[in-house]
C-alpha positions in Angstrom: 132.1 154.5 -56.1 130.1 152.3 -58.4 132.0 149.2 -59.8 133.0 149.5 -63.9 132.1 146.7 -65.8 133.1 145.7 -69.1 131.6 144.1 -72.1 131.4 143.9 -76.3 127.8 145.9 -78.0 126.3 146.7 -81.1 124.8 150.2 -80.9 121.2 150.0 -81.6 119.6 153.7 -80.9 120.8 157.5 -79.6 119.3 160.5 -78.8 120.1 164.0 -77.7 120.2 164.2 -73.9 120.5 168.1 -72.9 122.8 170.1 -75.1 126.6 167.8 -74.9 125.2 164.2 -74.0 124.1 161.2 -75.8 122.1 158.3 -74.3 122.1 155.1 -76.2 120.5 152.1 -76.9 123.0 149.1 -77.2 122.6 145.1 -77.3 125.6 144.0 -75.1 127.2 140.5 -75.1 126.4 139.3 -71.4 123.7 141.8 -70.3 121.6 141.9 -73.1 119.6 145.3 -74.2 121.1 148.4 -72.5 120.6 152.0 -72.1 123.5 154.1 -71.2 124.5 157.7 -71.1 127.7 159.1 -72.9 127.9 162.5 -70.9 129.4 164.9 -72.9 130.1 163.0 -76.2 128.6 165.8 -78.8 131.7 168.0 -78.0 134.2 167.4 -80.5 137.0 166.4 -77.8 135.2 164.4 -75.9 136.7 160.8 -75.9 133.4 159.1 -77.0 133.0 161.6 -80.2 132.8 159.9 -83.7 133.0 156.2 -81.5 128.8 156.1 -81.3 128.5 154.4 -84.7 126.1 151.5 -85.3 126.6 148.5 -86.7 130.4 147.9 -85.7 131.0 145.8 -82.6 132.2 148.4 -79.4 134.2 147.6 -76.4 132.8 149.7 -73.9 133.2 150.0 -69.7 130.4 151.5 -67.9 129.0 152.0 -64.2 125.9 152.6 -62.6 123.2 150.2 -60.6 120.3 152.2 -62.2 118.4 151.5 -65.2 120.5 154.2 -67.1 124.3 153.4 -67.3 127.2 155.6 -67.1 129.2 154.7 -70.4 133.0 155.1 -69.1 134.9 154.3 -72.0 134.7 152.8 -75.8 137.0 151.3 -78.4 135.6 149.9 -81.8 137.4 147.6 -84.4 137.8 149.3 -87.6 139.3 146.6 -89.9 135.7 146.1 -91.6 134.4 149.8 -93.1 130.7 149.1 -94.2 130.5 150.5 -97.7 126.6 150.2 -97.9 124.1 151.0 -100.4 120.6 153.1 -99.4 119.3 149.6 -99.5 121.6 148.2 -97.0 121.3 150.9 -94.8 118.0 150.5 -94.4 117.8 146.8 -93.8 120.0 147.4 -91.2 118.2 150.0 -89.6 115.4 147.6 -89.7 117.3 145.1 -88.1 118.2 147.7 -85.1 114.6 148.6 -84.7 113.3 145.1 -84.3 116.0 144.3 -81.4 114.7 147.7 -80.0 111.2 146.8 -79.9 111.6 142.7 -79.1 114.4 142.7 -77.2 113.7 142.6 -73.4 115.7 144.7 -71.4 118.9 144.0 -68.7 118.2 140.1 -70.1 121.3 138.2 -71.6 121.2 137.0 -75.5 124.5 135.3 -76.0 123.1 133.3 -78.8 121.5 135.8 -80.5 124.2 138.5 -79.7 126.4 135.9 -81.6 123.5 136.3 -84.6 123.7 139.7 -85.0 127.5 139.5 -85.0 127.0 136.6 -88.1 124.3 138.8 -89.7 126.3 141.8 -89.7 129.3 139.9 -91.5 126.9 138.3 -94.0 126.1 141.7 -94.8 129.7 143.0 -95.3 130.0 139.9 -97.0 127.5 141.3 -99.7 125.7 138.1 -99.5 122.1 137.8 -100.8 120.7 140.3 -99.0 116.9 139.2 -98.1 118.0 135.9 -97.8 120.6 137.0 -95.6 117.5 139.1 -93.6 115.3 136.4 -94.0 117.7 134.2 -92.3 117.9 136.5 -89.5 114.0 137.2 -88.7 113.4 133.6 -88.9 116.3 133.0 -86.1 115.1 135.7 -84.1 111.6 134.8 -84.1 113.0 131.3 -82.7 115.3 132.7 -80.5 112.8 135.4 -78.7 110.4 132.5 -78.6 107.9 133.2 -81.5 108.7 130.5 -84.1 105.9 128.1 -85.3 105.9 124.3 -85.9 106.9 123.1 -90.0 105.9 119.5 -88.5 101.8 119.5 -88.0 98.8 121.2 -90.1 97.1 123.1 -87.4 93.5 122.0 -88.7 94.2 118.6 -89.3 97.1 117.8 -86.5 98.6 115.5 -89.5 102.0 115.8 -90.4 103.2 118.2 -93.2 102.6 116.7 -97.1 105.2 117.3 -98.8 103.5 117.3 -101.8 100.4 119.5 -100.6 100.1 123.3 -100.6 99.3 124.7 -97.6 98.4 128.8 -96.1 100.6 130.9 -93.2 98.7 131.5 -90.4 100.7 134.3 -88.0 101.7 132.6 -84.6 100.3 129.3 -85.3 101.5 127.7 -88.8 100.3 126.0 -91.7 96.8 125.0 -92.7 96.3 123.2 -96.0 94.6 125.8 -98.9 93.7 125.0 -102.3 94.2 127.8 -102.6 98.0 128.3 -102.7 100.9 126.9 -104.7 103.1 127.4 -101.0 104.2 123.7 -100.7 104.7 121.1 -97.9 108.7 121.2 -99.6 108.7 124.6 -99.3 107.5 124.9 -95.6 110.1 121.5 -95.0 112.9 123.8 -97.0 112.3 126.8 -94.4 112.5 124.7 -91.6 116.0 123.6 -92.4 117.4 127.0 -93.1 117.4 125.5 -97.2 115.6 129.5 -98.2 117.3 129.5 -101.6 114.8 126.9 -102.3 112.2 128.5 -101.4 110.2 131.6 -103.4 111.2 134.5 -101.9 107.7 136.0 -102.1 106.7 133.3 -99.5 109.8 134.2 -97.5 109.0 137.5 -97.3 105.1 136.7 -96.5 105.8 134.5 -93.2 108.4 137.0 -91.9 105.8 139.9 -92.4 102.9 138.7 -91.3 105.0 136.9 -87.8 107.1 139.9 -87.1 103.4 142.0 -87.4 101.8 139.6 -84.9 104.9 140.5 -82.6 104.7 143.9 -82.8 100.5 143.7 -81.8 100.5 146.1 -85.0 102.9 148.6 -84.5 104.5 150.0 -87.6 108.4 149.9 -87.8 109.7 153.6 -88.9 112.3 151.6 -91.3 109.9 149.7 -93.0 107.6 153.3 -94.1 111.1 154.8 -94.9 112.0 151.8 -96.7 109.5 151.4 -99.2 109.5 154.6 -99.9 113.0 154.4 -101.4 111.9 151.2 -103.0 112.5 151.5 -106.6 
């Protein structure tokens, strides 16, 4: 018999497998990214129905030495109902998909395990919301090691001027432009988490254009949906 093992997730992903089971997608705490099945849990008594719900932390026990899992058991905390609008739902659908696609599989992310769990409770929070994603991709691009230096302008290999304006460049930094108003503050102001300094256009720029250069081009299914609902 195969041993159980236990551990806390965030349900990422789920699809249909055959007519009563579920497989799902799901960031653990000490394995990483996941895939397990839920045999049987689209039949309204089975013990995983209504428990496959993203974006609340799970207690699950599985089993299985292959690449699929056997999900044994679940258990979810309740206490913290998200009462989201469309535009919440859809950032954090966003946020699922880009642990889906980045995320390396069977390979443990304590730290940024512990992100998601922060980000998540931001969220419920109802703190600024793209700062509160902003914060996020900027982590994650750290974490999954994609950041870029705020220290050195990549022509020049001279430190950051704080009084200069300098260009993005995806994967490898800043250059100086005349032909921006993005300042050497600004790019100092990201680097120590300080965003509500910082123009949010310019937030949103560098997040784009580095997750982009991650995905080698790839569009993300939340980001169509979401600008569609964009008012």
């Amino acid at each position: 018999m195969s041993q159980s093992n236990s551990d806390e997730c965030f349900l990422l992903h789920q699809r249909s497998y055959g007519e009563t089971s579920i497989i799902v997608e799901a960031f653990t705490k000490n394995h990483g990214k996941m895939s397990l099945i839920a045999k049987g849990a689209k039949k309204p008594k089975s013990k995983f129905f209504g428990y496959l719900t993203p974006f609340h932390k799970l207690s699950i026990t599985y089993s299985g030495r292959s690449e699929l899992k056997t999900l044994t058991s679940i258990d979810r905390d309740l206490s913290s109902q998200a009462n989201t609008m469309t535009k919440t739902s859809y950032s954090l659908l966003y946020i699922n998909e880009l642990l889906i696609k980045l995320l390396p599989k069977d390979a443990t992310q304590q730290d940024l395990f512990l992100l998601y769990e922060k980000f998540l409770a931001d969220v419920r929070a109802k703190k600024d919301l793209e700062l509160t994603l902003r914060h996020f991709e900027l982590d994650l691009l750290d974490m999954l090691g994609y950041g870029f230096d705020y220290d050195i302008d990549i022509d020049r290999n001279e430190p950051i001027d704080l009084n200069s304006n300098y260009s993005f460049v995806s994967e490898k930094g800043f250059r100086r432009s005349n032909n921006s108003d993005f300042s050497g503050k600004d790019i100092s102001n990201i680097k120590n988490r300080n965003l509500d300094a910082v123009p949010k256009k310019y937030l949103k720029e560098i997040t784009t254009k580095a997750i982009n250069y991650c995905m080698d081009g790839k569009d993300l299914a939340s980001r169509e949906i979401f600008k569609s609902i964009k008012q």
